[in-house]
N, C-alpha and C positions, 0 to 999 in steps of 0.2 A: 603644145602638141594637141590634137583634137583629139576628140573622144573617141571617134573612129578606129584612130592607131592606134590606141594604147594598147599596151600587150597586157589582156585579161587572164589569169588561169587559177582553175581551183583545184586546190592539191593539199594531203593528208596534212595534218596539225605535227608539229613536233612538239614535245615537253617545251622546250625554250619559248613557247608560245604562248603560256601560260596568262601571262596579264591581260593578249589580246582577247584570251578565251574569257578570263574573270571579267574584263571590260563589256564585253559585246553579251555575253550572257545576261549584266544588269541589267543592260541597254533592253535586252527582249523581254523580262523581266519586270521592265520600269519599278525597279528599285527593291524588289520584294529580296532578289538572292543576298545583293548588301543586307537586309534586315535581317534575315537569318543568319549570315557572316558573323554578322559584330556581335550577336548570343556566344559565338562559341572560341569569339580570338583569346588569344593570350595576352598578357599584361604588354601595353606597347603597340600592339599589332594591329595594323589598321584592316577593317572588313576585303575588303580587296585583296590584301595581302595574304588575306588568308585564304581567300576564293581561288587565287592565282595557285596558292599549296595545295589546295584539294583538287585543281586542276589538272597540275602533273602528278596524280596519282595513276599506276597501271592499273589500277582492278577499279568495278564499280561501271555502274553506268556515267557517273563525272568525271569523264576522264579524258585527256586530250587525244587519245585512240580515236573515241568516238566526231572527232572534231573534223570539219574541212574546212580550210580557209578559203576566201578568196582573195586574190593578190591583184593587183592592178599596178605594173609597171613595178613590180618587188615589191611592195609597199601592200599592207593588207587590209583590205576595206570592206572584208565584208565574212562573215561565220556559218556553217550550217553545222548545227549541232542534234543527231538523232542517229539511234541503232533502233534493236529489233527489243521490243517488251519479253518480260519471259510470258509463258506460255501459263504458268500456276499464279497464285492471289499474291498479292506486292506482300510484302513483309510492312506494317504498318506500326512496327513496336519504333521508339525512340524519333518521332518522327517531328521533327518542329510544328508546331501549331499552325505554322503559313504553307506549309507543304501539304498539308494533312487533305484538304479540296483537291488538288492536283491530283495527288497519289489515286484518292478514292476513282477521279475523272477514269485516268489513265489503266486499271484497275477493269472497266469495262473493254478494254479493247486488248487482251492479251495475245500475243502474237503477232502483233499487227509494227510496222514500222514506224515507230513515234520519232515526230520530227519535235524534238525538244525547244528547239528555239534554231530562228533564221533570224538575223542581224545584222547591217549594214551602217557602217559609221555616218556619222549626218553629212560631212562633207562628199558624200560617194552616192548619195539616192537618187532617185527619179532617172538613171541609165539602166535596169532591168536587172539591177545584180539582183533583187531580193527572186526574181523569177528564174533566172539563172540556180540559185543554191535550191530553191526547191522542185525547178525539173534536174539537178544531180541526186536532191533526196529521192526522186520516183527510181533514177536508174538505179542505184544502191539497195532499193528495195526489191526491187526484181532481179537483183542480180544475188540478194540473201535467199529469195525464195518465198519474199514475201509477198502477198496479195491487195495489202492494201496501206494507203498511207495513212498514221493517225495525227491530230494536232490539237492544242488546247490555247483557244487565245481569248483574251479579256473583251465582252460584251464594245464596251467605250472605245479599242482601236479597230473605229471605221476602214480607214486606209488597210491594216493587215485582212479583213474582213472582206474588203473588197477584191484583195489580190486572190485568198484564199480560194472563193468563190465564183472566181474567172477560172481557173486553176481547174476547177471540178470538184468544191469538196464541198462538201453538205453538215450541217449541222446534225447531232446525233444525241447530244444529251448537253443537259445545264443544269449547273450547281453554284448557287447563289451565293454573294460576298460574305468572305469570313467576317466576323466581327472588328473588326482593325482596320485603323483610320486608311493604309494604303491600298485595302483590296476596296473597302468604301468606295473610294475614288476612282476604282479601274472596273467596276458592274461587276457581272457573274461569270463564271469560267465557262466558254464554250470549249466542249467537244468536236471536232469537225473528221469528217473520213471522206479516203479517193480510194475505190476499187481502181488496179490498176491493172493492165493489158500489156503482157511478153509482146516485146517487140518484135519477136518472128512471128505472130498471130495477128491474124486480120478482121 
């Protein structure tokens, strides 16, 4: 079948979806949510497995509420993962040491709709889903009431950087790699923001 027909659509997460959300999360990630994972499994339990459990939790910002998949022909190939920030200072008590930059990041833009992570499985890129999940994050944010999109992506992904930047989003703050060999590897956290425009205004 060509790419053409496929029947594409993006539509809310259910609990049962859990490992896609644990999967695609590392994948935006590049490997930091597994490293925090495997601090906290239980005897047995593999990091994933445990991602996939904090996944289908109802409450919290990690939770597959906040999730939309995208589906290409049933099959699901691609993740947007973002709600709205509170509007008061993050709670920073108990917080993993790999989180600890993010939080701070994320921390400057309160109120604003953080798109946590967009993700698209490797056999599914380069057909526009990764632009697809983040023009459904603009209409989800203006449909919350929100004014602007927030995101925090690692210095070294070019390719995300570029999308981003087509998009309309500007860089806004950086906060340089934690001391540990995998953020080493991925440069400093950018900050990026898109004021965004209700679609009945011109």
């Amino acid at each position: 079948m060509s790419t053409a027909l496929r029947e594409r659509v993006i539509v809310p997460a259910r609990r049962a979806d859990t490992q896609h959300i644990a999967a695609l999360i590392d994948q935006a990630g590049e490997g930091i949510p597994e490293a925090i994972w495997a601090d906290y499994t239980q005897s047995g339990q593999s990091p994933m497995a445990f991602g996939a459990e904090r996944a289908g939790s109802d409450e919290g910002n990690f939770s597959w509420k906040n999730v939309q998949l995208l589906n290409e022909d049933g099959r699901v190939k691609g993740m947007l993962f973002a709600y709205r920030l509170p509007e008061g200072a993050p709670d920073m008590t108990d917080l993993h040491p790999l989180e600890v930059t993010l939080v701070e990041l994320e921390a400057l833009v309160p109120g604003s709709y953080y798109i946590n992570a967009v993700a698209v499985y490797p056999d599914a890129r380069g057909v526009g889903h990764g632009t697809r999940l983040m023009q459904r994050a603009e209409q989800q944010a203006v449909a919350e009431g929100c004014d602007r999109c927030t995101l925090i992506v690692f210095a070294h992904n070019q390719g995300a950087l570029r999308l981003y930047r087509s998009l309309g989003y500007r860089q806004i703050a950086e906060r340089g790699p934690v001391d540990d060999p995998l953020f080493n590897a991925l440069g400093a956290c950018l900050l990026m923001e898109k004021y965004l425009q209700p679609e009945n205004e011109t």
